[in-house]
N, C-alpha and C positions, 0 to 999 in steps of 0.2 A: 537415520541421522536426523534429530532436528536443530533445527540453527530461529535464531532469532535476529529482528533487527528492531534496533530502537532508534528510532528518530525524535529529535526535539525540532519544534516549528516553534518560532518564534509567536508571540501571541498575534501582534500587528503583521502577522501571513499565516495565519490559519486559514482565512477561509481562501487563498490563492493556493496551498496545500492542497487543502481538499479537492479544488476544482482539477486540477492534474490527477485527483486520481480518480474524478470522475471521469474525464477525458482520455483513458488510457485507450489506447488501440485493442478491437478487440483478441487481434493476431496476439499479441504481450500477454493479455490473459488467460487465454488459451494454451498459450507456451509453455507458460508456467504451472499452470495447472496440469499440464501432459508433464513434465518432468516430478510430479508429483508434490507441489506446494500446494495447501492451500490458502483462504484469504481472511485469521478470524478476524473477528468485530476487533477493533481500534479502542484499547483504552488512553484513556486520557490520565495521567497518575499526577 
């Protein structure tokens, strides 16, 4: 199964966006990638 999500970020919190998901715990990433997600490159549309 693949599933998608789209999120819209407002322009003035882009770059607060970003920083959450630089800051993700590494336990979260991990998680998610053991139930089999993984993480592509972020288009911007």
């Amino acid at each position: 199964m693949r599933a998608v999500l789209r999120t819209r970020v407002r322009t003035d919190r882009v770059e607060e966006h970003e920083q959450a998901h630089r800051e993700a715990p590494d336990e979260l990433t991990a998680a998610v990638r053991a139930a089999g997600a993984g993480f592509p490159a972020v288009r911007e549309l």
